[in-house]
Jmol script that loads the backbone (N, CA, C; Angstrom):
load data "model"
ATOM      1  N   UNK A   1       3.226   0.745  15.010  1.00  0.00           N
ATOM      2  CA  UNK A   1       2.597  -0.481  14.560  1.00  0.00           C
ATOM      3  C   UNK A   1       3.646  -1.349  13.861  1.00  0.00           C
ATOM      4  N   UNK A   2       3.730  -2.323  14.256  1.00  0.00           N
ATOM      5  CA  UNK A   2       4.286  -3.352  13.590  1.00  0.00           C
ATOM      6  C   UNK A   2       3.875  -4.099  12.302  1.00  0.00           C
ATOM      7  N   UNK A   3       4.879  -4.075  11.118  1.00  0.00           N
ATOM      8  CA  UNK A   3       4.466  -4.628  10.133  1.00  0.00           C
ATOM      9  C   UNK A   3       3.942  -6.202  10.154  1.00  0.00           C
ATOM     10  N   UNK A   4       3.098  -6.863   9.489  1.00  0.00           N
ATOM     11  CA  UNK A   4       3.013  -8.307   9.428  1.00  0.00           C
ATOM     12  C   UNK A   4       4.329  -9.173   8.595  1.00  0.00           C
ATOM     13  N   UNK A   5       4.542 -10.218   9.386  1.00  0.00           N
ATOM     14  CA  UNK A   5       5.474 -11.180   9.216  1.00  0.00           C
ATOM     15  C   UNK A   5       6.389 -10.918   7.639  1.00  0.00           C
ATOM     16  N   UNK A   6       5.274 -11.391   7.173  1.00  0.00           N
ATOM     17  CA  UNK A   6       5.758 -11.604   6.051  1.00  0.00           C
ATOM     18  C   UNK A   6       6.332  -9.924   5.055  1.00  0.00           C
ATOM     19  N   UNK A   7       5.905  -8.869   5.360  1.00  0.00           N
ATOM     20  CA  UNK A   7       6.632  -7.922   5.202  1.00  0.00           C
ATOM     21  C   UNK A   7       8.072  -7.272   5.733  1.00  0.00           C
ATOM     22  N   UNK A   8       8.211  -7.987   6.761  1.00  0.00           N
ATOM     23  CA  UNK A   8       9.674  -7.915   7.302  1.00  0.00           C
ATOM     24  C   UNK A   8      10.645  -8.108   6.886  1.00  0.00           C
ATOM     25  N   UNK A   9      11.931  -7.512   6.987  1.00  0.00           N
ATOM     26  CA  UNK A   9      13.220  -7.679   6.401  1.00  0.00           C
ATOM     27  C   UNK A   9      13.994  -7.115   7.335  1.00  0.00           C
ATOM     28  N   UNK A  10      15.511  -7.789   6.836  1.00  0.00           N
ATOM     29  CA  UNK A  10      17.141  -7.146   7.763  1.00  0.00           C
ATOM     30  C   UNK A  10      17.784  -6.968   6.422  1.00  0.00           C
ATOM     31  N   UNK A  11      18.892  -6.419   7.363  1.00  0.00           N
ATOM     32  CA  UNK A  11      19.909  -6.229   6.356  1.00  0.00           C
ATOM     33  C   UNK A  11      20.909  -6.530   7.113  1.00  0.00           C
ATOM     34  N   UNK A  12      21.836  -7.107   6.440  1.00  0.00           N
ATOM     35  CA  UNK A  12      23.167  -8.540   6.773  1.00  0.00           C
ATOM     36  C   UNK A  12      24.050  -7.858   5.703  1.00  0.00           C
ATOM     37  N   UNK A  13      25.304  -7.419   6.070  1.00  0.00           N
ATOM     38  CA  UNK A  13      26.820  -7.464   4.716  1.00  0.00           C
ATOM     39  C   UNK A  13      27.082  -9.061   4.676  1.00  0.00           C
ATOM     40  N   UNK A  14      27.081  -9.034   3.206  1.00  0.00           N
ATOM     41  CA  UNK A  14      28.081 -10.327   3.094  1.00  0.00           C
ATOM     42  C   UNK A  14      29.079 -10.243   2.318  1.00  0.00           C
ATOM     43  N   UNK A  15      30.124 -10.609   3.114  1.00  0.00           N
ATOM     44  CA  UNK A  15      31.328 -10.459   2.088  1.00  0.00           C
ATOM     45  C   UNK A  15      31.521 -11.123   0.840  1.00  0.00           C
ATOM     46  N   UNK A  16      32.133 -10.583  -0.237  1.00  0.00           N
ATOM     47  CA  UNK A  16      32.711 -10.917  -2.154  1.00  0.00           C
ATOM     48  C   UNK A  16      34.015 -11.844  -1.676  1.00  0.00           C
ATOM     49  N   UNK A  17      33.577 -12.803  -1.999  1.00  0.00           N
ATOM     50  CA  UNK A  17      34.932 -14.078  -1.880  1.00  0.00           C
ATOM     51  C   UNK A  17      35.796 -13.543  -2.763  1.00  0.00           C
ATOM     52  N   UNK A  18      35.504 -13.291  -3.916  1.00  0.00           N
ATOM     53  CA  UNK A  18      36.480 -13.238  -5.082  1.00  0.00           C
ATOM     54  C   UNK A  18      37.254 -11.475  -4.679  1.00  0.00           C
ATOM     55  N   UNK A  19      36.835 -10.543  -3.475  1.00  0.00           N
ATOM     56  CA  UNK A  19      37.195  -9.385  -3.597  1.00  0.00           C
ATOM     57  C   UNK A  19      37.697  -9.323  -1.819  1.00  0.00           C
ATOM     58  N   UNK A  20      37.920  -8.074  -1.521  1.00  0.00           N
ATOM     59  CA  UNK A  20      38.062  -7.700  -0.009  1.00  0.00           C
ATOM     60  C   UNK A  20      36.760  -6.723   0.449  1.00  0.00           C
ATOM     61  N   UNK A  21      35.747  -7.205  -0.536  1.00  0.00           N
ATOM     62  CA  UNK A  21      34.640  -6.270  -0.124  1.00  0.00           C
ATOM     63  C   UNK A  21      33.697  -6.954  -0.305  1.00  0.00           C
ATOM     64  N   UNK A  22      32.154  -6.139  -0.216  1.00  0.00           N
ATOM     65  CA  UNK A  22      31.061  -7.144  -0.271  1.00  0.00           C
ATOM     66  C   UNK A  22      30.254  -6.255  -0.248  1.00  0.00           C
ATOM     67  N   UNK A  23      28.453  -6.800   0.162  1.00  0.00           N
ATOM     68  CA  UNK A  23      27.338  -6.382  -0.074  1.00  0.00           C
ATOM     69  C   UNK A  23      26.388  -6.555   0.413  1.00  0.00           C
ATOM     70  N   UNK A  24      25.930  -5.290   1.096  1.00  0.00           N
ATOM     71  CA  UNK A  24      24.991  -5.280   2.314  1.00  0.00           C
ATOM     72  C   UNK A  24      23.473  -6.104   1.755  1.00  0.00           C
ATOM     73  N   UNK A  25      23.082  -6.734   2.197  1.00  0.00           N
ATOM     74  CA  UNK A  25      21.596  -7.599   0.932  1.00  0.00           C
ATOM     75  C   UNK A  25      20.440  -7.430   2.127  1.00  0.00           C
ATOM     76  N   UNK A  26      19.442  -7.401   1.691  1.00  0.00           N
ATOM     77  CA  UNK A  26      18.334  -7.327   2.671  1.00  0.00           C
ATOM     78  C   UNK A  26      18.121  -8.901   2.629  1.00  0.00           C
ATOM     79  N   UNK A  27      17.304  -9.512   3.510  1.00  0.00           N
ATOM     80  CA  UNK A  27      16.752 -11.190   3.760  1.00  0.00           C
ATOM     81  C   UNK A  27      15.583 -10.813   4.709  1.00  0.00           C
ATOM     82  N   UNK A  28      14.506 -11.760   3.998  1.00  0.00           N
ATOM     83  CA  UNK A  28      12.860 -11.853   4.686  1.00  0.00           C
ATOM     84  C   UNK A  28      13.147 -12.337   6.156  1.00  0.00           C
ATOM     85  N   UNK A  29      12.042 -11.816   7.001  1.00  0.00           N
ATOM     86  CA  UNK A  29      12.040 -12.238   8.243  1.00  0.00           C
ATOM     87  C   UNK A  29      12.731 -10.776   9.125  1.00  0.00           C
ATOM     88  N   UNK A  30      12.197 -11.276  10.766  1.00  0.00           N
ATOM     89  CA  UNK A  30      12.407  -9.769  11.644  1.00  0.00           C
ATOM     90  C   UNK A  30      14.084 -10.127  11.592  1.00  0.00           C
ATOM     91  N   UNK A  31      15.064 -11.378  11.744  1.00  0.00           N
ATOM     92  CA  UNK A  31      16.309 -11.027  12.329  1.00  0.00           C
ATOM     93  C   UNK A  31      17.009 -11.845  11.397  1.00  0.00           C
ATOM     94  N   UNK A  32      18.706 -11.505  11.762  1.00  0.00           N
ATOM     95  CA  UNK A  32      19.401 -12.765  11.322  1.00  0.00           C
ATOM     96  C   UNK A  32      19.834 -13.374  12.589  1.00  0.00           C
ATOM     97  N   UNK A  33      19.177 -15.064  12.404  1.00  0.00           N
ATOM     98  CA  UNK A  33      19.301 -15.999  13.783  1.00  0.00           C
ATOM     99  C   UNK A  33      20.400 -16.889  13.930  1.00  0.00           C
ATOM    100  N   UNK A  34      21.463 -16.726  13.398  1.00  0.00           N
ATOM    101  CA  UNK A  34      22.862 -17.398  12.739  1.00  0.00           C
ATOM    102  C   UNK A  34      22.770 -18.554  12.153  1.00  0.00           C
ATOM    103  N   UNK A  35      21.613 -18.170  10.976  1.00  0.00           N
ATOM    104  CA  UNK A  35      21.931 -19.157  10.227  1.00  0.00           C
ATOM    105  C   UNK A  35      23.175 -19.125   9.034  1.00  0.00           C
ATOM    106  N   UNK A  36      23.785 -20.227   8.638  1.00  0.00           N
ATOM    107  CA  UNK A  36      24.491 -19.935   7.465  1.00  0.00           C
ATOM    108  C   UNK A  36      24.832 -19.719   6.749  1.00  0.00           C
ATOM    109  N   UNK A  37      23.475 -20.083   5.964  1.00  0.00           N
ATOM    110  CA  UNK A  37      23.125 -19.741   4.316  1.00  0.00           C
ATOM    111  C   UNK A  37      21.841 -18.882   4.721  1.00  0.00           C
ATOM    112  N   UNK A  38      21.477 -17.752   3.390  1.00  0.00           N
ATOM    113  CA  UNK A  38      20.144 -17.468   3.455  1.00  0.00           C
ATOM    114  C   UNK A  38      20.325 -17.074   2.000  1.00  0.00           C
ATOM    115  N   UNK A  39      19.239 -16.324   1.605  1.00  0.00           N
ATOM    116  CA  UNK A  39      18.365 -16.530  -0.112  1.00  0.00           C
ATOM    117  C   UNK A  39      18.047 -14.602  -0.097  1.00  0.00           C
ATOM    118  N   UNK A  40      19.070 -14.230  -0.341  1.00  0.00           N
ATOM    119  CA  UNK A  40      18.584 -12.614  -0.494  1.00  0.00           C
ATOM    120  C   UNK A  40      17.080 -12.060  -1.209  1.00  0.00           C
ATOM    121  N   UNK A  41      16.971 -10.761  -0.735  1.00  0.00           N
ATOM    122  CA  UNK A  41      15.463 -10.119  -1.263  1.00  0.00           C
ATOM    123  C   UNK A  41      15.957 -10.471  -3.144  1.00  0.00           C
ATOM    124  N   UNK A  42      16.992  -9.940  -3.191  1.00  0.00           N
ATOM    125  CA  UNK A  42      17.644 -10.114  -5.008  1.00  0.00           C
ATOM    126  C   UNK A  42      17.844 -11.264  -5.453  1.00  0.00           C
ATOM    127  N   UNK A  43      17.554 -12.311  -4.591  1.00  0.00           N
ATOM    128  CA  UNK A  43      17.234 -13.666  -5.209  1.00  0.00           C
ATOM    129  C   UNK A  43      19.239 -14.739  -5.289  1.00  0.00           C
ATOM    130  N   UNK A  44      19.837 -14.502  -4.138  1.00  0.00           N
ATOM    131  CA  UNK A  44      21.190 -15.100  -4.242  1.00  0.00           C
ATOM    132  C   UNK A  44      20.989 -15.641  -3.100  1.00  0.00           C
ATOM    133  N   UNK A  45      21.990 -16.782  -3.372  1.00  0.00           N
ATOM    134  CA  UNK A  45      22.261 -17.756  -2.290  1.00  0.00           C
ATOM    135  C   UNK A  45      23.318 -17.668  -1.631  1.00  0.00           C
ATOM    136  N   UNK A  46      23.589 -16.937  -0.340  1.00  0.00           N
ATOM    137  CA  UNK A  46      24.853 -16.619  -0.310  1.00  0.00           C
ATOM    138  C   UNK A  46      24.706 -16.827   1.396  1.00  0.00           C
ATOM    139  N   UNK A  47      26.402 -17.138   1.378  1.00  0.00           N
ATOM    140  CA  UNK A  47      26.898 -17.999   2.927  1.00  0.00           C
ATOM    141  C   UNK A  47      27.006 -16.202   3.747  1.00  0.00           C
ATOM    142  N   UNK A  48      26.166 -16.692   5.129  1.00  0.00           N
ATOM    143  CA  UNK A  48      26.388 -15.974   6.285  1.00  0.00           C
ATOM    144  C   UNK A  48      26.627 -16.290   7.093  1.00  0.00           C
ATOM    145  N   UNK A  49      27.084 -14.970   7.871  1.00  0.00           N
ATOM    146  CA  UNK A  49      28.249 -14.954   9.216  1.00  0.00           C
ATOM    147  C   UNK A  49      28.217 -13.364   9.949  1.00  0.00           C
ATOM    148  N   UNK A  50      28.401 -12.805  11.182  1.00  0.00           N
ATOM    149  CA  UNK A  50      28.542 -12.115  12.025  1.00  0.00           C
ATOM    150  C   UNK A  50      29.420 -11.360  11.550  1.00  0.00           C
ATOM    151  N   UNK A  51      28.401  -9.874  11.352  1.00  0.00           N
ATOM    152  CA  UNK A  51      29.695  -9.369  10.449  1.00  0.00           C
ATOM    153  C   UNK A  51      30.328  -8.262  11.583  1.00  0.00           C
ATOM    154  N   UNK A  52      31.803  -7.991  10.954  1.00  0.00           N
ATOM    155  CA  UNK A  52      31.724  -6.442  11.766  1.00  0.00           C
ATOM    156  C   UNK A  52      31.751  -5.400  11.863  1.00  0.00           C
ATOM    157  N   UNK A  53      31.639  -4.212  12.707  1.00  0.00           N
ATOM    158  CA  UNK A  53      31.293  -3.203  12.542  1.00  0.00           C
ATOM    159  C   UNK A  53      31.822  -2.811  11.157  1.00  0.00           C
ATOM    160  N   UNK A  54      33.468  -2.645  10.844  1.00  0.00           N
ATOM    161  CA  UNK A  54      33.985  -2.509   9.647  1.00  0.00           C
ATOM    162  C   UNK A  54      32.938  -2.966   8.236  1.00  0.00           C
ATOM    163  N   UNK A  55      32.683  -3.763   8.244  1.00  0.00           N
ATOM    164  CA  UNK A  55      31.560  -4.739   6.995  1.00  0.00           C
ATOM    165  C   UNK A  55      30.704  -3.730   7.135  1.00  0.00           C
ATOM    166  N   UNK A  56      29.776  -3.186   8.218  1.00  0.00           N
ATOM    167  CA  UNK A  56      28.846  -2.390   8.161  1.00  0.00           C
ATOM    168  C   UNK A  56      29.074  -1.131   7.541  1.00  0.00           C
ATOM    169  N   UNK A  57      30.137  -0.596   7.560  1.00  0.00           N
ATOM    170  CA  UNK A  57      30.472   1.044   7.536  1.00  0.00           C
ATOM    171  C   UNK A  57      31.219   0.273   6.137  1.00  0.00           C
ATOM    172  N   UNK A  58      31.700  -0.423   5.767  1.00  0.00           N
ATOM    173  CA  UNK A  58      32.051  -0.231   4.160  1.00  0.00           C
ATOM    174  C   UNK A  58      31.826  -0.954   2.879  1.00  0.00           C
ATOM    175  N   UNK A  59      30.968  -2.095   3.171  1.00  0.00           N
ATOM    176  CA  UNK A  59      30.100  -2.995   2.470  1.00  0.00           C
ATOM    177  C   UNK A  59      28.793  -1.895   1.904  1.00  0.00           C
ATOM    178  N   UNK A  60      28.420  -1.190   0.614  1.00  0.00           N
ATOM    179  CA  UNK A  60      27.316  -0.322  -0.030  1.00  0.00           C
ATOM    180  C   UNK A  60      25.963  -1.692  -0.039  1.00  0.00           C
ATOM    181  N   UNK A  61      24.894  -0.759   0.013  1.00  0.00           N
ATOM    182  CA  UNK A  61      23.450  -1.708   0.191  1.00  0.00           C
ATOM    183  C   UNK A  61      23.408  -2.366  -1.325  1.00  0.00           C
ATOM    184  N   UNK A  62      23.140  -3.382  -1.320  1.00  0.00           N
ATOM    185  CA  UNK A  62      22.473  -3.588  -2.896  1.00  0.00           C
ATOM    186  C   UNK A  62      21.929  -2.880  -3.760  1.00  0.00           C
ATOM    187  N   UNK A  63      21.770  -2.457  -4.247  1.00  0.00           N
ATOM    188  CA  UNK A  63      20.183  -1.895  -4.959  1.00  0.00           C
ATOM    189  C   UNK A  63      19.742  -2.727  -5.622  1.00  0.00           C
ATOM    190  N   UNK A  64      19.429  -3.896  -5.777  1.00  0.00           N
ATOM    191  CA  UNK A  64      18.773  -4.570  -6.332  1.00  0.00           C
ATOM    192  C   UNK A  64      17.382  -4.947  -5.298  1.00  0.00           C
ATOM    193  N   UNK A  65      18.089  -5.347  -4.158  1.00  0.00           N
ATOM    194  CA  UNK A  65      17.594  -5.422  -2.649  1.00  0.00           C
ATOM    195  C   UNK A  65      16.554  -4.399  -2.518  1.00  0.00           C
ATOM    196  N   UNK A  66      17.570  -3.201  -2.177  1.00  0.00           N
ATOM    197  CA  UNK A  66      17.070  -1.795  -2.324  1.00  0.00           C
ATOM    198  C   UNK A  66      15.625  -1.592  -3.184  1.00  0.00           C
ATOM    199  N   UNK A  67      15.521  -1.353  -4.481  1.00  0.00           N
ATOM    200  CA  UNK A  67      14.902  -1.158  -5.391  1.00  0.00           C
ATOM    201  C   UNK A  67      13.904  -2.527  -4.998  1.00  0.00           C
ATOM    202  N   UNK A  68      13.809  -3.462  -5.045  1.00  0.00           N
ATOM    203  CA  UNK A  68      12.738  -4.635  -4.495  1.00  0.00           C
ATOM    204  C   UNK A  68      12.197  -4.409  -3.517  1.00  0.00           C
ATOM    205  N   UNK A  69      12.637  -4.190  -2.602  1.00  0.00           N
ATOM    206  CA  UNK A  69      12.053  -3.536  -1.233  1.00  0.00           C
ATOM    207  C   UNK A  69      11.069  -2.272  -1.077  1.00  0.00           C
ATOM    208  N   UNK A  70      11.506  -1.209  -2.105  1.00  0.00           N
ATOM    209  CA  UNK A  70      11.095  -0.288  -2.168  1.00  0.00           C
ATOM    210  C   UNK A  70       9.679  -0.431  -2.972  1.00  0.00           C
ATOM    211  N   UNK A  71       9.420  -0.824  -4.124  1.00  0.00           N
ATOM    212  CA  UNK A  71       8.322  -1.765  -5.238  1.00  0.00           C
ATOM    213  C   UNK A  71       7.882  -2.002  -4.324  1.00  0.00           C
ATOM    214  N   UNK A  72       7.854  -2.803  -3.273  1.00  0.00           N
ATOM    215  CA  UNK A  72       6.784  -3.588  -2.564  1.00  0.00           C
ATOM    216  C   UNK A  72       6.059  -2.386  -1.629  1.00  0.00           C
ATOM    217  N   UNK A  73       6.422  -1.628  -0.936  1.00  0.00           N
ATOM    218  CA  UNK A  73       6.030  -0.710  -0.480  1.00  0.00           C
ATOM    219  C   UNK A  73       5.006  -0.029  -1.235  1.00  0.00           C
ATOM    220  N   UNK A  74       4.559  -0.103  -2.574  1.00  0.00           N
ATOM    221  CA  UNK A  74       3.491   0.813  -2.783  1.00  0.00           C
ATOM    222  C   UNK A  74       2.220  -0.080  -3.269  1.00  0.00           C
TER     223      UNK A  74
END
end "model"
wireframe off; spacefill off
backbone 0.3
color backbone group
């Protein structure tokens, strides 16, 4: 069964300008559709882009994300 709309989420790395690393963030909705900007589950405004495999395997999840996501679930 598929969740309703508005319970949906992804998860996108976005890279730390100020670092060589970054942070995997969850964002509402089933996909990321290449947009630029989006508004994380943790409430940031932060520029996106196509990440790669590398970003995936070493960018850690939020937990802020994490932990919000999880709250809503019960």
């Amino acid at each position: 069964m598929t969740p309703p709309p508005s319970t949906r989420h992804y998860w996108l790395p976005i890279p730390d300008s100020s670092q060589c690393s970054g942070t995997r963030h969850a964002f509402r909705g089933p996909r990321w559709e290449g947009e630029h900007t989006g508004t994380t589950v943790c409430g940031q405004e932060v520029a996106m882009a196509k990440p790669s495999e590398m970003d995936w395997i070493c960018h850690p999840t939020c937990p802020s994300c994490y932990d919000t996501l999880k709250l809503e679930q019960r």
